[in-house]
N, C-alpha and C positions, 0 to 999 in steps of 0.2 A: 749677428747681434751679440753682445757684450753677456756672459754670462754671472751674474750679482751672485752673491751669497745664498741670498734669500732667494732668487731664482732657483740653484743651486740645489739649495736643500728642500725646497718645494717641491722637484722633480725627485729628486733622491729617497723621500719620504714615500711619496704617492708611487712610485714606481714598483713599492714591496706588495700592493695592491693591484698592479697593474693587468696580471691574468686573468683575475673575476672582472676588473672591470672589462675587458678586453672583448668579456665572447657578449654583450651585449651593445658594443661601439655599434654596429654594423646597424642596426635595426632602427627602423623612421618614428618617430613617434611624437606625442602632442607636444603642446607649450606650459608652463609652467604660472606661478602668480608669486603677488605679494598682496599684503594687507594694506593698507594706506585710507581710513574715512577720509580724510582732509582731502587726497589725491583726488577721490570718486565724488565728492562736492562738487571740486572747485570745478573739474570738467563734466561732473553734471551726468556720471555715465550711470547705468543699470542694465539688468540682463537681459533688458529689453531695448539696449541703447548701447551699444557699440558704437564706437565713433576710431573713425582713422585718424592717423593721424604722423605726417612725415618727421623723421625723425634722425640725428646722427648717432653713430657709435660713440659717446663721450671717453669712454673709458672699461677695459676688460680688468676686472682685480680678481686675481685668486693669491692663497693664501690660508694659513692655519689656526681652526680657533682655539680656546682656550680649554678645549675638551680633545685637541689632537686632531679634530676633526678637518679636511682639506674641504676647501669649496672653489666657486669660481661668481663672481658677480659684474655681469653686465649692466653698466650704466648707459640708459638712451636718453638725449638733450631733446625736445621738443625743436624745431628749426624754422616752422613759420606759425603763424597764427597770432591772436593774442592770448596763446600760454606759451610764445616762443621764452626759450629760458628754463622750462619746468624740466625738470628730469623726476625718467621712473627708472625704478633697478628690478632685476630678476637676479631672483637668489638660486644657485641651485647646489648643494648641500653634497657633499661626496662622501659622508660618515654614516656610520648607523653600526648597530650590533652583531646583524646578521649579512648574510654576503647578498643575500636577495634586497636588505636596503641602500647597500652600496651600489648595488647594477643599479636599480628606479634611478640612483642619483646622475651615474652614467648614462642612464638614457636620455632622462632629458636633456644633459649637456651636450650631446652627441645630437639627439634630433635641434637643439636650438644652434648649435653648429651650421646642419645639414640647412639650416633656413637661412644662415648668414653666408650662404654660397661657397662651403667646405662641405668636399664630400669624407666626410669620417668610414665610408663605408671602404676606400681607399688606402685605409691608414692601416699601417702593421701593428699588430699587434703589440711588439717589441718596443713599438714607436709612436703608442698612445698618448701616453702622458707627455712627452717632451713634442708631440704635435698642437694637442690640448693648449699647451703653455705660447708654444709657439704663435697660433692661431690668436688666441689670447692679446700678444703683446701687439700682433700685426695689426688687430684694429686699433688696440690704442692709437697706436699712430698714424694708422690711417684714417681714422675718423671716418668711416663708410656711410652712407645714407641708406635706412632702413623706416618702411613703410610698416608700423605697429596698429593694428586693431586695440582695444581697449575695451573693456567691458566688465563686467562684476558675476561674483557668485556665489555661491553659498545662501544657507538658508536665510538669511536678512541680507545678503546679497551686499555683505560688507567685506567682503576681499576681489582685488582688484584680478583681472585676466588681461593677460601678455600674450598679445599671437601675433606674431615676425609675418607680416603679409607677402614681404617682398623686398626685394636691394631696389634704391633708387639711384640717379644718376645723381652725381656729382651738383650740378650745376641744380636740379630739384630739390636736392637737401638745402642747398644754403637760403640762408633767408633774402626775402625782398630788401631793397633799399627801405621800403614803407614800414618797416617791421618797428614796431616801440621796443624798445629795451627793458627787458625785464625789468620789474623789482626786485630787492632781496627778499619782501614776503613772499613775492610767487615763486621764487628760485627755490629757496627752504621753506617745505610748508611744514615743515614736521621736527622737533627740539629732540635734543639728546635725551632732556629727560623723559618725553612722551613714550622715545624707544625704552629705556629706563623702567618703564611703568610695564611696555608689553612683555621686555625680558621676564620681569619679576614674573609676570602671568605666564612663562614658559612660551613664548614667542623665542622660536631658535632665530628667526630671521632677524630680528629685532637685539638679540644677542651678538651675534657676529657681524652687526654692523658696529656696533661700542665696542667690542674687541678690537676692530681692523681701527678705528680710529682712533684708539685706547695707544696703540705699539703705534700708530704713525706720531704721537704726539711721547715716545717712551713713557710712557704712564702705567704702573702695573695696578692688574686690576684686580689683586688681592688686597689694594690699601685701600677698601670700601666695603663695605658689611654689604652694600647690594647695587643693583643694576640703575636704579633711581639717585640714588647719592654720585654717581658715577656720570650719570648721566646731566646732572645738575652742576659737575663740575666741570665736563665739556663744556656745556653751554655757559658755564661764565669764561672759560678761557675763548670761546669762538667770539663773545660779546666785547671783548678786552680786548681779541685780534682787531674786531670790526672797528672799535672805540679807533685805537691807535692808528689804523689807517685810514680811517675818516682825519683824523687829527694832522696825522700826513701829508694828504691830501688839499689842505686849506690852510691857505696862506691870509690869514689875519690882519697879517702885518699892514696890510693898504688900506686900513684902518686909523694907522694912526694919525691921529690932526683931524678927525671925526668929533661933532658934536654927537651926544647920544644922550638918551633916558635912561638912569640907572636908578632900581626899585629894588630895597632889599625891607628887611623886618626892624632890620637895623638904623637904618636910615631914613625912610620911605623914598616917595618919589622925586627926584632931585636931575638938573641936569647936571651933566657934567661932559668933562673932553677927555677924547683918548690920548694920555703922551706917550704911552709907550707898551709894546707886544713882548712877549718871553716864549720864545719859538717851543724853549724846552720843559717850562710849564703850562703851556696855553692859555696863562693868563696877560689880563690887561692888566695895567697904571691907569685908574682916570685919577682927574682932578674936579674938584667941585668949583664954585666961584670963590670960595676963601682958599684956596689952595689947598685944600683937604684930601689927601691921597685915600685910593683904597685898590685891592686889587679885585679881581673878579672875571667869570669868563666872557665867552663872546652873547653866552647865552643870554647872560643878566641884561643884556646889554639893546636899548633900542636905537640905532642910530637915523639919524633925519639927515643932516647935511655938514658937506666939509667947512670950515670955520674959513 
């Protein structure tokens, strides 16, 4: 596997840490959480309500946050049901001040390893971090099938619990033919700026998720007084991606030589015909009955039948 920059200095950073982390790699230990209301609605869980639920390795990211801090975050894609589509992430944080909050961070990486069927307890010491990374990039690409419990805690029982039940086969992860396709609302249920709002409340989790997507998009994230403005500026560049390739995606153009209803403030409501689409502004040309041009998009637009 191809060694990037950023792999590179990931490894080379976390490896001057590597001895404390090291004498805790070995040892088995529980599963970790994230916060998410919107997540524990929509699937309806509580502490009295675990629910399974099969699932693929989407994606392993680690990487550094804006405190110097190294982490590691797994992302699980939901693979059958009707939340196919939903992903949950598990953060687990490999910074802290003292060396006893660096091992907690190790451990759990190591026990939620040890559940994704790597035995860490194996790994040389010497050979933590660049197996860590390793391990990491394999499922990326492997997309493995994992069996996750689900369930809530805390005293309003508004943070969410992650516990890795089990590897499933191949052919169990993938979803049914019968399977509906996600929405983008069930895909994202949660905006930049929402995380925006927990960082400000000292949410580190909610932090190092706007960071890591702060440097995927080169965006520094001193040009913003706080976590909220940052995060509201995500969300209009994601909404501006989404815009554009919706716009992409739809071809207009078989439109034109369409009668349609076109209703503005300006106008009111008038028929008129489409003569002509502009791929590169997404707008129309109609004409009214006096030959009246106006342009407009597809939106304004009702159409009934071809002329």
């Amino acid at each position: 596997m191809a060694v990037t920059n950023e792999r590179s200095a990931f490894i080379r950073d976390l490896k001057k840490k590597e001895k404390e982390l090291a004498e805790v790699s070995k040892e088995s230990v529980g599963g970790g959480f994230m916060s998410d209301e919107e997540l524990i609605e929509t699937l309806q869980l509580g502490a009295d309500a675990k629910k399974q639920f099969v699932t693929k390795v989407s994606r392993v990211r680690y990487g550094t946050d804006k405190n110097k801090n190294q982490y590691f975050a797994f992302n699980f894609t939901i693979s059958q049901g009707e939340h196919a589509g939903l992903t949950v992430s598990q953060f687990i944080g490999l910074g802290g001040k003292t060396k006893a909050d660096r091992q907690k961070g190790m451990k759990r990486l190591c026990g939620l390893f040890q559940r994704l069927d790597y035995d860490t307890t194996e790994w040389k010491p010497t050979e933590l971090v660049v197996n860590c990374v390793e391990a990491a990039d394999e499922m990326t690409a492997n997309k493995p099938g994992v069996r996750l419990s689900l369930g809530t805690w805390g005293d309003a029982n508004d943070r969410l619990n992650i516990d890795v039940v089990g590897m499933v086969s191949e052919s169990s992860a993938s979803p049914s033919k019968s399977e509906v396709a996600p929405t983008k609302a069930s895909v994202k249920l949660e905006g930049y700026k929402d995380l925006g709002v927990k960082a400000d409340d000292g949410d580190d989790d909610a932090e190092s998720e706007l960071v890591e997507e702060a440097e995927s998009r080169d965006i520094d994230t001193d040009d913003y007084e706080s976590w909220t403005d940052l995060g509201e500026a995500l969300d209009k560049l994601q909404a501006d991606a989404e815009d554009k390739e919706d716009s992409e995606d739809s071809d207009y153009s078989e439109y034109v030589g369409y009668e349609a209803t076109f209703n503005s403030e300006e106008t009111g409501e008038m028929t008129v015909t489409a003569n002509a689409y502009d791929e590169d502004t997404g707008l129309f040309t109609v004409v009214d009955e006096d030959d009246n041009e106006y342009e407009c998009e597809f939106s304004d637009l009702d159409f009934n039948e071809e002329e």
